[in-house]
C-alpha positions as semicolon CSV with decimal commas, in nm:
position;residue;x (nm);y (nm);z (nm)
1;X;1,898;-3,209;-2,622
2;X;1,596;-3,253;-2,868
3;X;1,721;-3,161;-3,203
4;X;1,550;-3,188;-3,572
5;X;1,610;-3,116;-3,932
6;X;1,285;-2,906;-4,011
7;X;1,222;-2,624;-4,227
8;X;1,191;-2,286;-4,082
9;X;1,054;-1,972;-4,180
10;X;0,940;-1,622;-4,026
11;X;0,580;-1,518;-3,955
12;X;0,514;-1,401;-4,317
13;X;0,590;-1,808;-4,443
14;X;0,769;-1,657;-4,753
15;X;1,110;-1,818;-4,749
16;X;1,155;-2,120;-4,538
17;X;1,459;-2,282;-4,558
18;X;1,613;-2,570;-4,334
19;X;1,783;-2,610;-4,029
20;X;1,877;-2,799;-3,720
21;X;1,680;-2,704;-3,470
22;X;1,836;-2,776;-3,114
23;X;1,601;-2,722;-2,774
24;X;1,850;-2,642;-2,504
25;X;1,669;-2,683;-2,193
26;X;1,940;-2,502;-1,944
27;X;2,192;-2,318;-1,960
28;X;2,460;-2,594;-1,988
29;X;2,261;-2,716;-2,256
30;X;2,305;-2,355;-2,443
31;X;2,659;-2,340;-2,393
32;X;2,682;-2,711;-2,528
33;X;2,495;-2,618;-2,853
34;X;2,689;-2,232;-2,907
35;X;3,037;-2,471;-2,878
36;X;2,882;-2,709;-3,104
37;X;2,745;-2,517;-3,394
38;X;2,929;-2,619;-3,730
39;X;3,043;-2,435;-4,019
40;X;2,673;-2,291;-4,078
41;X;2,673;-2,146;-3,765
42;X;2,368;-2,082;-3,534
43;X;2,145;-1,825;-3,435
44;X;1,907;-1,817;-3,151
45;X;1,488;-1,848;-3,186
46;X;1,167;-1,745;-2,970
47;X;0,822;-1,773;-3,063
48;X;0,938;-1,702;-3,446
49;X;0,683;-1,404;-3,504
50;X;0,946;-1,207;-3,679
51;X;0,846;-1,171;-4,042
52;X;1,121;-1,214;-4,230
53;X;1,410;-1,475;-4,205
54;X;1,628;-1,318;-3,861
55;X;1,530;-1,609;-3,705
56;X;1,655;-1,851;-3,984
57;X;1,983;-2,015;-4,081
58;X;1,969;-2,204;-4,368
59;X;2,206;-2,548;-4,356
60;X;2,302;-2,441;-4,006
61;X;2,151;-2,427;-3,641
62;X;1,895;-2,279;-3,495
63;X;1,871;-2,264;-3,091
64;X;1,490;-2,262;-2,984
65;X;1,460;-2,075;-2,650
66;X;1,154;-2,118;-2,587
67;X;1,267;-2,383;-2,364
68;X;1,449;-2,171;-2,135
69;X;1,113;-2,018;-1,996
70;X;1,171;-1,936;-1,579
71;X;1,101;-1,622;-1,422
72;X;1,352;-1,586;-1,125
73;X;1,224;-1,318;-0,929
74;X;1,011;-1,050;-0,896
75;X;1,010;-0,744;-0,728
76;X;0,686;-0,648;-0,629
77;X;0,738;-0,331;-0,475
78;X;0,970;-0,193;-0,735
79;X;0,800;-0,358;-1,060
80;X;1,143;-0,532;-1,135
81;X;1,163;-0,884;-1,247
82;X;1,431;-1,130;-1,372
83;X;1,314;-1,376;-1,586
84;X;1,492;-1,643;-1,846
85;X;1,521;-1,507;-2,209
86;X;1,242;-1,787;-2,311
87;X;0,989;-1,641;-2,094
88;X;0,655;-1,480;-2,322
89;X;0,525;-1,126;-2,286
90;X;0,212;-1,352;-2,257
91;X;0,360;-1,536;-1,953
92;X;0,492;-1,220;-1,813
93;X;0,130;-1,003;-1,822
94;X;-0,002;-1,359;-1,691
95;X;0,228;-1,377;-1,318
96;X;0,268;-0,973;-1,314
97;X;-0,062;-0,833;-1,372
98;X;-0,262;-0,972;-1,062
99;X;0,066;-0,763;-0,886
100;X;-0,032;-0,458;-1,020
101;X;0,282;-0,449;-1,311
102;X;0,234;-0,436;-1,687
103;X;0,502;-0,511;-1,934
104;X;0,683;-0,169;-2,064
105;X;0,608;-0,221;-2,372
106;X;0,450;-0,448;-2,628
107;X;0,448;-0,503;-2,974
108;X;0,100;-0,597;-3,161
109;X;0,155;-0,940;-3,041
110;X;0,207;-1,078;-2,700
111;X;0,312;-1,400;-2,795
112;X;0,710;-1,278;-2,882
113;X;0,974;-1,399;-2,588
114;X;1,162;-1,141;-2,417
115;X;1,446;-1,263;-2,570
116;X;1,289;-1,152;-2,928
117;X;1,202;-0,854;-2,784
118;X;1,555;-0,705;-2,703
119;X;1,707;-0,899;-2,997
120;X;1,430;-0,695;-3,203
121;X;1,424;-0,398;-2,970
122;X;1,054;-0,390;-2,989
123;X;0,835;-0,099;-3,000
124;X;0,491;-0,021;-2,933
125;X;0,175;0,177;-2,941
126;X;0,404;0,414;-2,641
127;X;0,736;0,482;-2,774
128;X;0,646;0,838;-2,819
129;X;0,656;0,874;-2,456
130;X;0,859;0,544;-2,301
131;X;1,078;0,422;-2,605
132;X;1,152;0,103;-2,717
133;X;1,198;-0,227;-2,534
134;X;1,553;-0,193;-2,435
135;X;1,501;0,147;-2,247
136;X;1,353;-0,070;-1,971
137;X;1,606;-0,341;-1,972
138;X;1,816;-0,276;-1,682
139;X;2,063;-0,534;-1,720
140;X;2,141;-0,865;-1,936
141;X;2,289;-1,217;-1,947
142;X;2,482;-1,310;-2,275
143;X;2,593;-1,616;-2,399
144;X;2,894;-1,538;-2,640
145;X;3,085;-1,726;-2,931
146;X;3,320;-1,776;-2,684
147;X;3,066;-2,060;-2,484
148;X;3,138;-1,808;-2,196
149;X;2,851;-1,620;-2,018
150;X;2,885;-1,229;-1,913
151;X;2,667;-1,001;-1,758
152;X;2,567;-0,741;-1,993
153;X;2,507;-0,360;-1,836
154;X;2,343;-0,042;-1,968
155;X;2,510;0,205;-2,188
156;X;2,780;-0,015;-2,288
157;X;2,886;-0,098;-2,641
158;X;2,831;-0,507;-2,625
159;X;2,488;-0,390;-2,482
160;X;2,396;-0,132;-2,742
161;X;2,504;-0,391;-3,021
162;X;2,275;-0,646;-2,859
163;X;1,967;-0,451;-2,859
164;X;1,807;-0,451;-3,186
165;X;2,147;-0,673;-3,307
166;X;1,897;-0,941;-3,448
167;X;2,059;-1,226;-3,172
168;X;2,386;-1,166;-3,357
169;X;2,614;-1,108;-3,079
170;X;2,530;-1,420;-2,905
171;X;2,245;-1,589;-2,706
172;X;2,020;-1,375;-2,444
173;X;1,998;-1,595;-2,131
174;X;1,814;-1,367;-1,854
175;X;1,711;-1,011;-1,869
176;X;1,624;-0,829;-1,563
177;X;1,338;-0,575;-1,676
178;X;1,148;-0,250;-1,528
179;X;0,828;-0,288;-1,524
180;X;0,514;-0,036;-1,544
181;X;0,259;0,007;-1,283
182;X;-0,116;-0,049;-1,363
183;X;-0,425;-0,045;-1,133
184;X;-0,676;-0,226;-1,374
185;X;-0,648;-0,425;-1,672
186;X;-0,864;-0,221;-1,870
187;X;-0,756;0,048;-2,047
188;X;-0,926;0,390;-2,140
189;X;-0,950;0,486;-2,506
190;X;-1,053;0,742;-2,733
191;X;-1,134;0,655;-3,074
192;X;-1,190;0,958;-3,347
193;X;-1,216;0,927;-3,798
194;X;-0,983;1,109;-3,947
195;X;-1,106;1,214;-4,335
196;X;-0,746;1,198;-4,548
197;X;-0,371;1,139;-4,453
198;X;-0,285;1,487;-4,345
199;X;-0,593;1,529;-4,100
200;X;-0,480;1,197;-3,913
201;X;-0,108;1,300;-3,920
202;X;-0,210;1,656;-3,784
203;X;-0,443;1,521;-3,523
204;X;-0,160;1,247;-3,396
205;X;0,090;1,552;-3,348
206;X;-0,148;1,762;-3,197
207;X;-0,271;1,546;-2,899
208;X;-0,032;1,216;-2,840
209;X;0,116;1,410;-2,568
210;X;-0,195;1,371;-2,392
211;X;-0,208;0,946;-2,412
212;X;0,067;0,695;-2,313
213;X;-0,094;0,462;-2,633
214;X;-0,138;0,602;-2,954
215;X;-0,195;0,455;-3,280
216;X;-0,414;0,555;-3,648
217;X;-0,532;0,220;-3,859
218;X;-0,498;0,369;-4,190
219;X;-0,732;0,263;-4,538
220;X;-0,449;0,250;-4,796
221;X;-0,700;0,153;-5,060
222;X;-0,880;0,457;-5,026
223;X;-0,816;0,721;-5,287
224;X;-0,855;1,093;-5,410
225;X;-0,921;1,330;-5,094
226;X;-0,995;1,056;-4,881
227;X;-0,674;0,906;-4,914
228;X;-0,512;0,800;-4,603
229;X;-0,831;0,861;-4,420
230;X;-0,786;0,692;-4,046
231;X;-0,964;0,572;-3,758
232;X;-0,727;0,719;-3,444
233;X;-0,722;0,479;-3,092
234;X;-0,533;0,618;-2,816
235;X;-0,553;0,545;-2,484
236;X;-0,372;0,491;-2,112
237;X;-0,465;0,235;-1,855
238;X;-0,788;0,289;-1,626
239;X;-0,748;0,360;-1,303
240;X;-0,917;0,193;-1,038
241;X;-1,217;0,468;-1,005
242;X;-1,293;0,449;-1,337
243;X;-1,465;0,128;-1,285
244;X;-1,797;0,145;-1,167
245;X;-1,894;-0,012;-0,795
246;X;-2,060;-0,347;-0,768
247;X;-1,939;-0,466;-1,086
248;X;-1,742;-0,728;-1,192
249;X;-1,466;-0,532;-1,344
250;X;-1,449;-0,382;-1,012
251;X;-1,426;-0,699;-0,809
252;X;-1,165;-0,835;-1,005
253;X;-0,995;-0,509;-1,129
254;X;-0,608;-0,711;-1,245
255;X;-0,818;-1,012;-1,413
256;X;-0,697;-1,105;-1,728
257;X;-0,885;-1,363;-1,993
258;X;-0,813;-1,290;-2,343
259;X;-1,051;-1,424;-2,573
260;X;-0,949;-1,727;-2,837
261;X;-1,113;-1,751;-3,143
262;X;-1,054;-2,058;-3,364
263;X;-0,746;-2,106;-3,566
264;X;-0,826;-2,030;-3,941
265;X;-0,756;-2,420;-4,199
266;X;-0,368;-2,500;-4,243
267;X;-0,396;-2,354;-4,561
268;X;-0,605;-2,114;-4,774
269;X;-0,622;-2,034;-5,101
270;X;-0,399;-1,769;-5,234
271;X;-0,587;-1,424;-5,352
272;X;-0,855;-1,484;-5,087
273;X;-0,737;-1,180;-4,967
274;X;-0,845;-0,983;-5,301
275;X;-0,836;-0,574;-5,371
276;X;-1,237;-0,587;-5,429
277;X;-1,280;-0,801;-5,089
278;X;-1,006;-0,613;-4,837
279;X;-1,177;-0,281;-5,041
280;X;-1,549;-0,344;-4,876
281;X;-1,330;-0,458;-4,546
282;X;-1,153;-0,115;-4,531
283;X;-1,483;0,051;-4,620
284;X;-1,666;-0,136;-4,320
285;X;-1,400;-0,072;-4,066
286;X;-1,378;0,338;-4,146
287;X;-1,760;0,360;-4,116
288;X;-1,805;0,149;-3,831
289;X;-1,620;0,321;-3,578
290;X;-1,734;0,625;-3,377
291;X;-1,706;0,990;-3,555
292;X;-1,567;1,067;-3,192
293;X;-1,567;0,878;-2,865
294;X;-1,392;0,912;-2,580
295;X;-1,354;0,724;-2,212
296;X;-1,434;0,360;-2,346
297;X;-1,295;0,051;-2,145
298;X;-1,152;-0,183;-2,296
299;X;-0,959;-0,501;-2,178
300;X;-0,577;-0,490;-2,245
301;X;-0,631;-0,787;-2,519
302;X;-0,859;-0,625;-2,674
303;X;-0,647;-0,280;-2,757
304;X;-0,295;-0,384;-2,783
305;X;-0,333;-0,784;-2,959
306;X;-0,651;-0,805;-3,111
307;X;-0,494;-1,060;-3,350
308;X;-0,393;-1,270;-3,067
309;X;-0,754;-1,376;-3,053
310;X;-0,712;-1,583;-3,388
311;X;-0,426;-1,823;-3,369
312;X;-0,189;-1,892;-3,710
313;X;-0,389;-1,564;-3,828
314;X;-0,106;-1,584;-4,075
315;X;-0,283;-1,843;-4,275
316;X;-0,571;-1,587;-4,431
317;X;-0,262;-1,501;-4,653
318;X;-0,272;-1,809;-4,835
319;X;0,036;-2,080;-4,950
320;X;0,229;-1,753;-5,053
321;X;0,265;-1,571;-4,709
322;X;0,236;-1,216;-4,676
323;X;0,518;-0,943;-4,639
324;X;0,498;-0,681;-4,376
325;X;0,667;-0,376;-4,481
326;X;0,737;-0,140;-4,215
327;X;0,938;0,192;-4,245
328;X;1,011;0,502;-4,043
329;X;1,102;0,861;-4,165
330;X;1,224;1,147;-3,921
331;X;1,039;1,491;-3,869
332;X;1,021;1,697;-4,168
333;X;1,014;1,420;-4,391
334;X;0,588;1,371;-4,409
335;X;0,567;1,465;-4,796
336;X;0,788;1,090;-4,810
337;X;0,518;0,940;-4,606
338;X;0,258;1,122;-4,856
339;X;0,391;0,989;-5,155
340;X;0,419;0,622;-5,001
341;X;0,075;0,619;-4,909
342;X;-0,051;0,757;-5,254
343;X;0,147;0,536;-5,415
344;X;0,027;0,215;-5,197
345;X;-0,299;0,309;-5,279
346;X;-0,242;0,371;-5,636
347;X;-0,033;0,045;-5,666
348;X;-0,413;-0,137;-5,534
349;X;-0,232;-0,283;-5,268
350;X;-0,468;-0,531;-5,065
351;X;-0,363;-0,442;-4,757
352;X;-0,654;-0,461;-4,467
353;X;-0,362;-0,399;-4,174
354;X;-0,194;-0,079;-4,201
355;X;-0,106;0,151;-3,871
356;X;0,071;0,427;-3,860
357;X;0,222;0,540;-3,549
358;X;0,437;0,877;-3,432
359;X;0,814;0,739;-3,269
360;X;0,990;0,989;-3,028
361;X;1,347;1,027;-2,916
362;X;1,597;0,754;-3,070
363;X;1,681;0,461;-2,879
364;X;2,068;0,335;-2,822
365;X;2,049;0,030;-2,996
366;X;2,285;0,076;-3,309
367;X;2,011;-0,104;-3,506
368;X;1,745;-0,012;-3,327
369;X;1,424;0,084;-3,595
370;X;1,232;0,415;-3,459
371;X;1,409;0,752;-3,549
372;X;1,186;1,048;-3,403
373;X;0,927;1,068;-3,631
374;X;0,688;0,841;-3,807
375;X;0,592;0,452;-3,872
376;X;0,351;0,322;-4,114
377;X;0,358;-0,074;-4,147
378;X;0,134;-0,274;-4,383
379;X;0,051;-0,659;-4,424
380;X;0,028;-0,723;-4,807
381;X;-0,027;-1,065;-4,957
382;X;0,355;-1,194;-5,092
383;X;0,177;-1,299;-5,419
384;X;0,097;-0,955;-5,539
385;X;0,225;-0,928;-5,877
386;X;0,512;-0,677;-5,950
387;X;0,519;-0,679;-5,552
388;X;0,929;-0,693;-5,511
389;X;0,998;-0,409;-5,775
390;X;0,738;-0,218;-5,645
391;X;0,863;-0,245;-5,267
392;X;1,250;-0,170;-5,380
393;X;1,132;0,175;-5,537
394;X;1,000;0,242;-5,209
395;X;1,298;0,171;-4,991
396;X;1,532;0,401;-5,249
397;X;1,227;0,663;-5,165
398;X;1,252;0,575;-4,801
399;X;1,652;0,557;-4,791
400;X;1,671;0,881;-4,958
401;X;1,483;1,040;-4,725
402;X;1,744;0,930;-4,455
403;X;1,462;0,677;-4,319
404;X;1,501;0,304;-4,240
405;X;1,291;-0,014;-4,291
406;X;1,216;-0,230;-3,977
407;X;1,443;-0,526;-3,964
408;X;1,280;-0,775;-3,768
409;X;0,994;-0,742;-4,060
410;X;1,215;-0,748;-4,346
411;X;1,295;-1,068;-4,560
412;X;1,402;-0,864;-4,861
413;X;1,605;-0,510;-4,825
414;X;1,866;-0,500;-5,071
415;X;2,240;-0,503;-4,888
416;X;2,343;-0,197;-5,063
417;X;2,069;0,025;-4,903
418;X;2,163;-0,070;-4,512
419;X;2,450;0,172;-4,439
420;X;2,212;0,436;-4,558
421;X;1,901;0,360;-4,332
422;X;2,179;0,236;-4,053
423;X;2,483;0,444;-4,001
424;X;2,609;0,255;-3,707
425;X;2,616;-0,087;-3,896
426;X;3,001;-0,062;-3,953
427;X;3,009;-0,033;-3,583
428;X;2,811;-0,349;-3,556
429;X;2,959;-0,516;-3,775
430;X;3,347;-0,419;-3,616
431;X;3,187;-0,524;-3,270
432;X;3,061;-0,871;-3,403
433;X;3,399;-0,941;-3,565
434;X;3,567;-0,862;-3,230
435;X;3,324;-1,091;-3,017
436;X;3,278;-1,356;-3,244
437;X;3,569;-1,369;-3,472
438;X;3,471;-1,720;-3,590
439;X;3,104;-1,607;-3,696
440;X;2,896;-1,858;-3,508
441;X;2,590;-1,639;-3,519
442;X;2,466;-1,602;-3,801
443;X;2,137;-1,601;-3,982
444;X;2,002;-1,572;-4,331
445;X;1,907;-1,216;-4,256
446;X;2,238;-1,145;-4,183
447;X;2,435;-1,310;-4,480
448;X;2,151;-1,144;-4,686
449;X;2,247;-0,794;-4,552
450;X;2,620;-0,903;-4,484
451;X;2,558;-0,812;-4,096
């Protein structure tokens, strides 16, 4: 098997650290490496576009998936398909999409395997009406500690550990997935300003019944009434009569060609990314879209990963990375999401990507993120002085407020906090002692939170 001693870090680049990093190319190959991972331990990888360090293992191994990449079968009638762990969202929209079948959900990034996505339980811009990631997973394959392989059903414990268990319970092989039907691969959005916080947050509730996508971009560096102020997109996917006749889009109603920009230089200075510049960004964006506008088409690249268009996007950040800080609070708790936002914007935080997003019901995953409620996530440059003090005052605010921070963002939640945004951890953690007694997976994330 290809294997190297590199350095390897999450999607925010803050804390690298090294590893040996194996490429199992079958499934022998996986077993081989799981039986032969030393005292470090191992923990498997995708497409690394977690933030934080999940997907690292410092002094140990780390099994890269991506390798593993074959989808089995599909089931075109049904919208089911079985596909290796390796396999891209990107790869799947690719093959399923001129068959009329759409992943069930997607995160703000195609480029994540599926592997990453049940390890993560990923949401998206529809979890107020479909859930996360896992919902749709019917069944999986698991490689264990053990080197043995065991097919993984629905509501059982070993499968409720595994989704959103951060590949701690052992290495996802296949997954066979339900799909969602589409006619076109445009979708049909509505895109409204909201003046201040509470206006977007009131308009959200009122109307995301109504849309199977739903998400507000937020200006965090506004301030005094228009703090919070939003520009709302929600949409569904077009049906085939909403294109018009004789056109292109009409011809060729499943094609798909995302647009590529060019990759931004290996490295950029840090504080390009500076309050005064993301401030006149922010102002730009808010006035530039529509007071109210509804029925536009837009191509499914364009609404769900318009960052996908600028590879290693990353890189704006500079040498010092960027932390993503993403939390969720439950109904009745929207005076917390008031006070983070003032104080965000009070704090001057530079941050040009903020969404905020309403969850619904709870998914089984014992460390699955959304709680019914709300999401607001934020990019924000990891050299911002005062930065890690000023982010551990807003978990205690968060954790208090019986709310959670996302772990497959995180590289820096203090241990002591988990059992409070995670009740079920001690479950976890009594599972992952039971299935892998010898701790072969493991990850810096987890000896960081003691997972």
């Amino acid at each position: 098997m290809p294997a190297d001693t590199v350095a390897v870090s999450g999607w925010g680049r803050t804390a690298p650290t090294n590893a040996l990093v194996i490429r199992p190319r079958t499934y022998e190959e996986a077993v081989t490496a799981v039986r032969g991972c030393g005292v470090r331990g191992g923990i498997p990888r995708g497409l690394g576009r977690a933030y934080g360090d999940a997907a690292q293992n410092a002094g140990g191994t780390v099994l890269d998936m991506t390798g593993l990449d074959r989808i089995h079968a599909i089931d075109a009638d049904s919208g089911i398909v079985l596909c290796d762990a390796g396999v891209s969202l990107h790869r799947l929209i690719e093959v399923l999409l001129p068959l009329g079948w759409f992943v069930p959900v997607t995160p703000g990034t195609r480029h994540v395997t599926v592997g990453g996505a049940i390890g993560a339980d990923i949401h998206g811009r529809n979890h107020h009406v479909a859930g996360s990631f896992s919902r749709h997973v019917l069944s999986l394959e698991l490689l264990t500690a053990d080197g043995e392989i065991h097919t993984v059903g629905r509501d059982t414990p070993l499968f409720d550990a595994t989704t959103g268990g951060m590949g701690l319970t052992g290495v996802i092989l296949t997954a066979t997935i339900q799909l969602q039907p589409v006619e076109t691969s445009l979708v049909t959005v509505d895109t409204e300003r909201a003046r201040d916080l509470d206006d977007a947050m009131a308009r959200l509730a009122a109307a995301d019944d109504h849309y199977r996508y739903s998400v507000a971009w937020i200006d965090l560096l506004a301030r005094g009434a228009a703090t919070g102020r939003a520009v709302l997109t929600r949409g569904d996917h077009a049906p085939l009569e909403a294109l018009r006749k004789g056109t292109r889009a009409r011809r060729e109603p499943l094609a798909f060609r995302p647009a590529r920009l060019p990759a931004p230089p290996a490295f950029l200075p840090d504080g390009l990314l500076s309050h005064r510049g993301v401030s006149w960004f922010n102002e730009f964006w808010y006035r530039k879209a529509p007071r109210a506008r509804t029925g536009e088409l837009q191509k499914l690249a364009t609404f769900f990963h318009p960052l996908d268009g600028v590879p290693h996007w990353n890189r704006i950040y500079g040498r010092g990375g960027l932390v993503q800080y993403q939390f969720a609070v439950g109904h009745g708790q929207e005076e917390t999401l008031r006070r983070v936002v003032r104080r965000v914007s009070e704090h001057r935080c530079p941050s040009f990507l903020a969404v905020l997003k309403r969850f619904g019901d709870a998914d089984p995953g014992w460390l699955s993120f959304p709680v019914p409620g709300w999401t607001l996530a934020l990019d924000i440059p990891a050299a911002l002085p005062g930065l890690g003090a000023f982010l551990d005052a807003l978990d205690q605010d968060v954790a208090t407020a019986g709310g959670r921070v996302c772990l497959a963002k995180d590289a820096r939640l203090r241990p002591e906090l988990l059992a409070a945004m995670y009740p079920r951890v001690d479950e976890f953690r009594a599972l992952r002692a039971e299935v892998d007694p010898r701790g072969v997976f493991v990850s810096d994330l987890a000896r960081r939170l003691s997972l």
